[in-house]
Steps between C-alpha positions, in 0.01 A plus 500: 500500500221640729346796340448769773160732515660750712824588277290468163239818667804671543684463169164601366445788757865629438455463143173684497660812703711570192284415196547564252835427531736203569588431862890593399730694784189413701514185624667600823062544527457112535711437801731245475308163387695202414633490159374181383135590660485792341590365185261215523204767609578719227517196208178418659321829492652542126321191438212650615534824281515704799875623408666492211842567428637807290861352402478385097380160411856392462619598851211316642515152657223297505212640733729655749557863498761706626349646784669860454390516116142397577190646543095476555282429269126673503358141550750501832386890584165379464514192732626737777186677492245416749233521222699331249581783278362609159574112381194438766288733328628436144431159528139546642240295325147601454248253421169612350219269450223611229160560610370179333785279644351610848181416422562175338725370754224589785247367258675156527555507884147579569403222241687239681386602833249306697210742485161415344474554085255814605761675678782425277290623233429858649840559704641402115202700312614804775859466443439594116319756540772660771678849369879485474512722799306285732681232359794576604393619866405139482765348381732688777261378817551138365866547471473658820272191605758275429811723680290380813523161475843475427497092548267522168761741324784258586297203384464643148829583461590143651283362186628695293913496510 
């Protein structure tokens, strides 16, 4: 069965229009799409968690909803917004280094760099000595540093995964 792009955005689209309720009388909205596609594009987007059906358990058959008794879920709502919806926004992480992390990870880099044991000493003896404020404003132009050369940024991550 080919699953079709075009008829799942508009089962979702339809479905959308009348959150938060099931599609119902309303399916005169999708057209008139094959029977088996349709069934195949809604198992699939059920699958997903995109729709969900609202018959009981015991009326259900296995990952295929009827398509008059279902309806949207948020997750589906949400992947029809162009910024992803609150789930984008819920499921931000923020990453926050300590202070000391900073400074010991720069502490290492600059210890393992080629530069003469004078200048390692006082670009390390300066980075100590560095207020959280400047710091940071440091740690941003490196990050921004490495943004530049993204052949570098892709080589790390390479390494890494």
């Amino acid at each position: 069965m080919k699953l079709d792009r075009a008829l799942q955005k508009k089962i979702l689209e339809v479905l959308g229009s009348v959150y938060p309720e099931p599609l119902g009388a309303r399916i005169y909205l999708l057209g008139d799409p094959d029977k088996v596609l349709l069934r195949a594009n809604l198992a699939y987007l059920g699958e997903l968690g995109l729709v969900e059906s609202i018959l009981p358990a015991a009326e259900q058959r296995a990952h295929v909803p009827r398509i008059n008794a279902t309806k949207i879920t948020a997750k589906g709502l949400d992947f029809l917004e162009q910024d992803g919806g609150l789930s984008a926004i819920l499921g931000t992480v923020t990453v926050k280094l300590h202070a000391d992390t900073i400074r010991d990870l720069l502490e290492t880099r600059i210890m393992e760099s080629q530069l003469p044991a004078t200048e390692k000493k006082r670009f390390v003896d300066q980075l100590k000595e560095l207020p959280g404020e400047a710091l940071k404003t440091l740690t941003n132009k490196l990050i921004e540093k490495a943004c530049d050369n993204p052949e570098a940024v892709v080589s790390v991550f390479n390494s890494i995964f």
